[in-house]
C-alpha positions as CSV (number, residue, x, y, z in Angstrom):
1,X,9.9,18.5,134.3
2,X,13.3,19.5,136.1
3,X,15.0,16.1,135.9
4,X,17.1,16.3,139.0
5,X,14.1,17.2,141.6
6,X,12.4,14.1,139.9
7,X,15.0,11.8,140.4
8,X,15.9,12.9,143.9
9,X,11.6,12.2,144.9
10,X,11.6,8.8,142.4
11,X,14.9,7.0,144.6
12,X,13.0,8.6,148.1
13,X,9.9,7.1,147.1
14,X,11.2,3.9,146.0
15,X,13.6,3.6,149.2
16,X,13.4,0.8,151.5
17,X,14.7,-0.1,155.1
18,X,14.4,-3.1,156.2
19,X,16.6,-5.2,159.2
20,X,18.9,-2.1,159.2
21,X,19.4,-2.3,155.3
22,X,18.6,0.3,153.1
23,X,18.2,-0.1,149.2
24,X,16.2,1.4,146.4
25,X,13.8,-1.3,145.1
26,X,13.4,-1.0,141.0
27,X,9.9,-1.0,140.8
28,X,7.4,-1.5,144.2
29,X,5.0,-3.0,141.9
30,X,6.7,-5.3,139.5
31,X,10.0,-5.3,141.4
32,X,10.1,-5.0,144.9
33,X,13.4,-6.6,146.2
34,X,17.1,-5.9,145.4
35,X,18.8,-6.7,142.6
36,X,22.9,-6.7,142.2
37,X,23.3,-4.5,139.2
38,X,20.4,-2.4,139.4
39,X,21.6,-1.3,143.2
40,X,25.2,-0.8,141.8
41,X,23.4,1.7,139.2
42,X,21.1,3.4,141.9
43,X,24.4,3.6,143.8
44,X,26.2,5.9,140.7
45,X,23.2,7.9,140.5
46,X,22.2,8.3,144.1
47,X,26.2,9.7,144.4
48,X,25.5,13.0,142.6
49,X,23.2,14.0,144.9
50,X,23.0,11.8,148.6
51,X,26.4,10.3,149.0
52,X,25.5,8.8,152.6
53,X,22.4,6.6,150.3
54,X,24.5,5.6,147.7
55,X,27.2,3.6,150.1
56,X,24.0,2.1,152.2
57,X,22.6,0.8,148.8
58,X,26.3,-0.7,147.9
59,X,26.7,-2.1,151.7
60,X,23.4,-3.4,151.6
61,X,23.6,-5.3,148.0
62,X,26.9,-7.2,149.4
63,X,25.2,-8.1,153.0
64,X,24.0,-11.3,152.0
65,X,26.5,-13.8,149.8
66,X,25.9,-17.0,148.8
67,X,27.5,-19.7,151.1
68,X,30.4,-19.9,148.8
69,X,30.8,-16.1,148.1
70,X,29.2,-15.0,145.1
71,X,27.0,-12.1,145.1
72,X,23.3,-13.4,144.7
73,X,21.5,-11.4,141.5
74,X,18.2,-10.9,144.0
75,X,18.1,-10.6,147.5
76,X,14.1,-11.3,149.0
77,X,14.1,-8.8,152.4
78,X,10.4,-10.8,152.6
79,X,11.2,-11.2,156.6
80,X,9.8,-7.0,157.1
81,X,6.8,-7.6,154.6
82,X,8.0,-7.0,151.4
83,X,5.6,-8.1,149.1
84,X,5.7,-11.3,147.1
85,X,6.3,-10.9,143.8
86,X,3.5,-11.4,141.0
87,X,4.7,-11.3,137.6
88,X,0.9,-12.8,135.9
89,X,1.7,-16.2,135.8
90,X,1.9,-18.9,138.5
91,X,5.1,-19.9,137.3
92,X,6.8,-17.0,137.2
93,X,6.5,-16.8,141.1
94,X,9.0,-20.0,141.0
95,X,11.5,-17.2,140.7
96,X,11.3,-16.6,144.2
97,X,10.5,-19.5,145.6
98,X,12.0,-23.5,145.9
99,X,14.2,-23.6,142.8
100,X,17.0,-20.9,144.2
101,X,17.8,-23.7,146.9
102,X,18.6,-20.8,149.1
103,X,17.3,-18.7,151.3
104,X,16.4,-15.4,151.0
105,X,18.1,-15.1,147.8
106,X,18.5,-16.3,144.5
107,X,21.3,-18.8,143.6
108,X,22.6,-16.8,140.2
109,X,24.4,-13.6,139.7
110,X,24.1,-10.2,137.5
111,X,27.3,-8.6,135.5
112,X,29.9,-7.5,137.8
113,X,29.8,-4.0,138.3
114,X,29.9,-3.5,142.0
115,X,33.7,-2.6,142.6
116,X,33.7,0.2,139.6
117,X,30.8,1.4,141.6
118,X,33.0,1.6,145.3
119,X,35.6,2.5,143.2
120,X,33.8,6.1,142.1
121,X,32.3,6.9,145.7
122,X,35.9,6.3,146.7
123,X,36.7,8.9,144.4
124,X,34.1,11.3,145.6
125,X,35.2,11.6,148.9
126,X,38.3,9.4,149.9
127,X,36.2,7.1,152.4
128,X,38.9,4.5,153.1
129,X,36.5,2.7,155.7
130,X,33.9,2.1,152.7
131,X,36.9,-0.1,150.8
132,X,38.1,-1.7,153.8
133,X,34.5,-3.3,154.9
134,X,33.2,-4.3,151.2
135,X,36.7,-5.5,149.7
136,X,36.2,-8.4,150.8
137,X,32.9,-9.3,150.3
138,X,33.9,-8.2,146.4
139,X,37.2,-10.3,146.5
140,X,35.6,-13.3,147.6
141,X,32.7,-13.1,144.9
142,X,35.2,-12.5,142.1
143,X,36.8,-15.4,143.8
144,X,34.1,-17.2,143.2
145,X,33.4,-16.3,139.7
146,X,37.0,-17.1,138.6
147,X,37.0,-20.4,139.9
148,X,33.6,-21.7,138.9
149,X,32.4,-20.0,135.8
150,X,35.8,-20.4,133.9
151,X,37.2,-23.7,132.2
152,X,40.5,-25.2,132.0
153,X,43.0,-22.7,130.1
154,X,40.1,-20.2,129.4
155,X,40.0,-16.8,131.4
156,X,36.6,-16.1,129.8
157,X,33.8,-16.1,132.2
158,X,30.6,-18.2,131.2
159,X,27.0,-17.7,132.5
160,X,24.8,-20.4,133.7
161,X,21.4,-18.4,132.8
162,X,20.4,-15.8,130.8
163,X,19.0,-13.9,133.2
164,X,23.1,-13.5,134.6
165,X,23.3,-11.1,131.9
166,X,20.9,-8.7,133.0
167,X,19.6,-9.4,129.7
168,X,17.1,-11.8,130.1
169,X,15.2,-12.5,126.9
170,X,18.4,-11.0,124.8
171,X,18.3,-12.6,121.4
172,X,22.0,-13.6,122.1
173,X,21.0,-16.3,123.6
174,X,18.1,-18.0,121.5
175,X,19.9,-20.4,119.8
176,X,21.4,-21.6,123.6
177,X,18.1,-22.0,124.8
178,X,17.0,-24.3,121.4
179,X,14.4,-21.0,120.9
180,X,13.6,-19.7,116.8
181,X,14.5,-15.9,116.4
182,X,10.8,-15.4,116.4
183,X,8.8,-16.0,119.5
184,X,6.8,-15.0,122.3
185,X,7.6,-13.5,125.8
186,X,6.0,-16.9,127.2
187,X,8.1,-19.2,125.4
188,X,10.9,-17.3,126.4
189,X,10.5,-17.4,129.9
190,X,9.0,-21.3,129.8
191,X,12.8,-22.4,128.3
192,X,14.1,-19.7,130.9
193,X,11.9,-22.0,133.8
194,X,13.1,-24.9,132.4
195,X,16.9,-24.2,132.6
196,X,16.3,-23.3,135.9
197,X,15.0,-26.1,136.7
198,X,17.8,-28.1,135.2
199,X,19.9,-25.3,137.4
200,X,18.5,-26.5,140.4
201,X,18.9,-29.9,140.1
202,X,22.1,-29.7,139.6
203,X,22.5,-27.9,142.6
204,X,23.7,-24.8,140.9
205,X,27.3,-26.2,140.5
206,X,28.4,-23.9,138.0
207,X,30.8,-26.1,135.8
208,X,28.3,-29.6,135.8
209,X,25.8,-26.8,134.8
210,X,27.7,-24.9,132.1
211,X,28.8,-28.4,130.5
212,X,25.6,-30.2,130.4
213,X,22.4,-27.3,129.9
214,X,23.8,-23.3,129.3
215,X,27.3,-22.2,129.1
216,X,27.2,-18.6,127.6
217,X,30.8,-16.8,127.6
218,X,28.9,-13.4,127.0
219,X,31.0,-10.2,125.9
220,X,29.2,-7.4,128.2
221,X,29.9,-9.7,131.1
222,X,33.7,-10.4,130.1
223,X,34.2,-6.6,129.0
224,X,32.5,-5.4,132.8
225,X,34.9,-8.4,134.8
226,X,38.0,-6.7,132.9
227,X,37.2,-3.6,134.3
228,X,36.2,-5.0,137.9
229,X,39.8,-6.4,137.5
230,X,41.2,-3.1,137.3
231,X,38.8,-1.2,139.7
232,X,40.0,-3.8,142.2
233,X,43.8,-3.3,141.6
234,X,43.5,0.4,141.8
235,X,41.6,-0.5,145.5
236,X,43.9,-3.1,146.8
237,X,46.7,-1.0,146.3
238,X,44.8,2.5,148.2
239,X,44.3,-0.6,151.1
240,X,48.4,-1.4,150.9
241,X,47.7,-4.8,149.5
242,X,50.1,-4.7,146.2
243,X,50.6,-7.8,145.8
244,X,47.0,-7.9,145.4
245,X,46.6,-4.8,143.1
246,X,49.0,-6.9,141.0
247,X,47.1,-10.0,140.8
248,X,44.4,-8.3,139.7
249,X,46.4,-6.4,136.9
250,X,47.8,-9.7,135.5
251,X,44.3,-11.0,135.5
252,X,42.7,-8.2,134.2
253,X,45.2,-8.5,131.2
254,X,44.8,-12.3,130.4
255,X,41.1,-11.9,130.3
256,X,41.7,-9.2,127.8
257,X,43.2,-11.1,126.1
258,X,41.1,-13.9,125.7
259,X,38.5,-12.0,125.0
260,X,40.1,-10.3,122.1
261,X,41.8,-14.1,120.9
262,X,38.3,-15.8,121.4
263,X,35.5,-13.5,121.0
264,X,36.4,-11.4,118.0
265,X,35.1,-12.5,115.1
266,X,36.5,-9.9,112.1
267,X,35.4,-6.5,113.1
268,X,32.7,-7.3,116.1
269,X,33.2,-8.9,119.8
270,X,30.5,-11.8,119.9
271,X,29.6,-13.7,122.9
272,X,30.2,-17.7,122.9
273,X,28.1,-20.8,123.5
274,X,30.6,-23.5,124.9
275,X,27.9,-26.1,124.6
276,X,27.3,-25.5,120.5
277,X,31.4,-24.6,120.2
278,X,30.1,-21.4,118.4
279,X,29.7,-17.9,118.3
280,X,26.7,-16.6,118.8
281,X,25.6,-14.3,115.4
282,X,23.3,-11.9,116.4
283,X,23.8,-8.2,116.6
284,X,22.9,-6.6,119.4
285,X,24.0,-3.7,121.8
286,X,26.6,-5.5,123.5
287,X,29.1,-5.2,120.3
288,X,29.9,-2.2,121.6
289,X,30.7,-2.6,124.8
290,X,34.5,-3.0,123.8
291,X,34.3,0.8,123.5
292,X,33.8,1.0,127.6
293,X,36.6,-1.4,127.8
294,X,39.1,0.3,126.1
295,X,39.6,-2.7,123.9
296,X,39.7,-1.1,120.5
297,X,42.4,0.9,118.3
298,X,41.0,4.2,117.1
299,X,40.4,3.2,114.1
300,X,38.7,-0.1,115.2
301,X,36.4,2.5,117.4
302,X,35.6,4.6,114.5
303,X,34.6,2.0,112.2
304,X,32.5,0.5,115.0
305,X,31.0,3.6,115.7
306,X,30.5,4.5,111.7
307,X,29.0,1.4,110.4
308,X,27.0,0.4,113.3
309,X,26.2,2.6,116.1
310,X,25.2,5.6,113.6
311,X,23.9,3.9,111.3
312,X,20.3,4.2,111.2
313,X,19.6,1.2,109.4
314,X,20.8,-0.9,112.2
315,X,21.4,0.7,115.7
316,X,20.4,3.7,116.0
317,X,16.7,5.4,116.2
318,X,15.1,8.5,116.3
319,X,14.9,8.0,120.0
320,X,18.0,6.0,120.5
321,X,20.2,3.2,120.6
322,X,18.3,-0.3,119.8
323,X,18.8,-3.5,121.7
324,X,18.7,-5.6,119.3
325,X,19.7,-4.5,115.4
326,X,16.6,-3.8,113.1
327,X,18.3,-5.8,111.0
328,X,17.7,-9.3,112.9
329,X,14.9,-11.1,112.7
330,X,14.5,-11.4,116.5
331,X,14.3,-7.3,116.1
332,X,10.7,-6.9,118.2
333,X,10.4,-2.6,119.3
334,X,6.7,-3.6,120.6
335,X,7.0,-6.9,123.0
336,X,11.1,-7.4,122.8
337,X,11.8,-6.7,126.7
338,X,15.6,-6.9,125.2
339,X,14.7,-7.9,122.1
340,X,14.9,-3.8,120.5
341,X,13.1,-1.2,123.3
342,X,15.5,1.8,124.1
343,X,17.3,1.0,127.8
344,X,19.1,3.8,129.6
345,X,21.7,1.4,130.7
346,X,23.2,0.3,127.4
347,X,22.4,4.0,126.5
348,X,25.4,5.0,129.9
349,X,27.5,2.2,129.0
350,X,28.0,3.4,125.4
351,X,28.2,7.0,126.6
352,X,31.3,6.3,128.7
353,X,32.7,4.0,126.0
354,X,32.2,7.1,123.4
355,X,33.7,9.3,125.9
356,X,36.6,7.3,126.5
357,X,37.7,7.2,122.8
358,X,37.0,10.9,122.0
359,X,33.4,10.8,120.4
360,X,32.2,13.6,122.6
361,X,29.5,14.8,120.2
362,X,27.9,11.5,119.5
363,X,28.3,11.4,123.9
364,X,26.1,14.6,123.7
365,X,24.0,13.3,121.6
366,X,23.3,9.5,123.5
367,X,22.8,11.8,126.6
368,X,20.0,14.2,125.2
369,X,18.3,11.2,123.7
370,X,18.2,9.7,127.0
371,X,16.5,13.4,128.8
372,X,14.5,13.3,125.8
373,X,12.8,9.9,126.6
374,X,12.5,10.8,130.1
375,X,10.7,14.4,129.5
376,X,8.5,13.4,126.7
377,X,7.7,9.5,128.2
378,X,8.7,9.6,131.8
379,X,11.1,7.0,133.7
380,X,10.9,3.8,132.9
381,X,12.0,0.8,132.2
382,X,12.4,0.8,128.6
383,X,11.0,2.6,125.4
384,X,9.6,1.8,122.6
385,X,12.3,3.1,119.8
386,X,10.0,4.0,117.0
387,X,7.6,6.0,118.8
């Protein structure tokens, strides 16, 4: 297979226009609308090779913000014929229906990775009109996130859903959801229903929601804000706005800070449940997203790296880097979703983060895993990490 020609015919045949908006869908079968994250992904990888696609998909992911300004984790395009989504069960089709309160888009949002993303097409080719027309859209929606999904002298960010993470069925959050380590993909998504449920009725306000049903300060969300921070004060000051660029510096920093104050617990950054007053013990991929944040000493990077990511007993496989650590009993490589299956996004964000702090053969060797699984098993969503 030559990788590149496959790519290029895989984001043409899963391009969509619709209403003057052009996006790559995930999936025309399973997942046939627009999603935050994934387009801000399809964005970085459409810019190797279609620069023109990869600022539609970013324009098009920020045309359509919730009434207050926050980026909407789905967005429906069902008025040119998209197809409604079918996930199996009659439930599941809630998702995009009367509990979002909205319309055309869901009421939640996905990791904030959108101004990293404008700021690397920036870098490509200088396109000053691309900052100046989504800017705001981002500084709005960050906004937005600071002022209702923090509490009183905390800079941390907390989620109102799982599925914010981009992690939906993610271990991490079991114990938030009242769910055993052991269980099955219908019982996860019935307590997922049910939370949003309790979402909608109260109306999606953020902090009555957090304090009351789910209020998850999770590390790869923090870690990812830190560096929107800083993507954002690098763009502000390009658009002449430094009194801006050094808001978003300050910021950036108190945020680090918190998260290394609150989240660390000895050696490992562990997300927190504000409800339970807890951190959340479970090992899974996310402890090393520090590594892409530049949170770490050397040594703290190397003994990460050591006695967890190459360590074949826990993290890594044959294939790749696990979800969720063999050693938990929530590990599941067959049904897991999250839950242990090799995904090529944790795979990129722990290939920067070694990259950043000098492991450049364990980079290589996170990067041929990855071609690997795509030559021998094709793209998709995730693999299975034994076989």
């Amino acid at each position: 297979m030559d990788i590149e020609l496959a790519v290029k015919n895989l984001f043409l045949k899963n391009r969509r226009v619709f209403l003057g908006h052009q996006f790559t869908v995930p999936s025309s079968r399973l997942y046939p609308f627009q999603w935050l994250w994934d387009s801000c992904f399809h964005a970085l990888i459409l810019s190797h090779f279609d620069l023109v696609s990869a600022k539609l998909e970013l324009r098009s992911v920020c045309a359509h913000p919730l009434p207050g300004g926050l980026l909407p984790h789905m967005i429906f395009w069902q008025a040119e014929g998209v197809p409604k989504l079918n996930w199996g069960r009659e439930s599941r089709g809630e998702f995009i229906n009367s509990l979002w309160r909205t319309e055309g888009t869901s009421s939640i949002t996905q990791p904030p990775l959108i101004a990293q993303t404008l700021w690397r097409l920036y870098e490509i080719d200088g396109d000053g009109d691309l900052l100046a027309d989504i800017y705001p859209v981002v500084r709005t929606h960050l906004a937005c996130l600071a002022s209702e999904r923090t509490f009183a002298g905390d800079h941390l960010l907390y989620l109102i859903n799982p599925d914010e993470s981009g992690e939906d069925n993610s271990p991490r959050f079991d114990t938030s959801l009242h769910l055993p380590a052991t269980h099955s993909a219908d019982e996860n998504l019935d307590k997922r229903m049910e939370l949003m449920n309790q979402n909608a009725l109260c109306d999606f306000a953020a902090k009555t929601c957090m304090s009351n049903f789910f209020g998850v300060a999770d590390v790869s969300f923090n870690v990812l804000y830190v560096e929107e921070l800083r993507a954002m004060a690098r763009i502000s000051e390009v658009l002449g706005k430094s009194e801006a660029a050094r808001e978003y510096m300050n910021e950036s920093t108190l945020v680090q800070r918190d998260i290394v104050e609150k989240m660390r617990q000895d050696k490992l950054f562990l997300s927190y449940d504000h409800l339970k007053k807890q951190p959340v013990h479970v090992l899974t991929w996310n402890i090393f997203m520090p590594l892409y944040g530049g949170l770490l000493t050397p040594e703290e990077a190397r003994t990460l790296v050591d006695t967890y990511l190459w360590n074949n007993t826990i993290f890594k496989s044959e294939f790749g880097i696990v979800t969720t650590a063999k050693t938990e009993a929530a590990y599941d490589p067959q049904t897991g979703f999250w839950r242990g299956p090799i995904w090529a996004a944790p795979h990129w964000f722990i290939y920067q983060g070694l990259k950043r702090y000098g492991f450049f053969k364990e980079a290589s060797e996170i990067k041929e895993m990855t071609k690997r699984l795509i030559l021998t098993g094709g793209f998709r969503e995730h693999y299975h990490p034994e076989t």
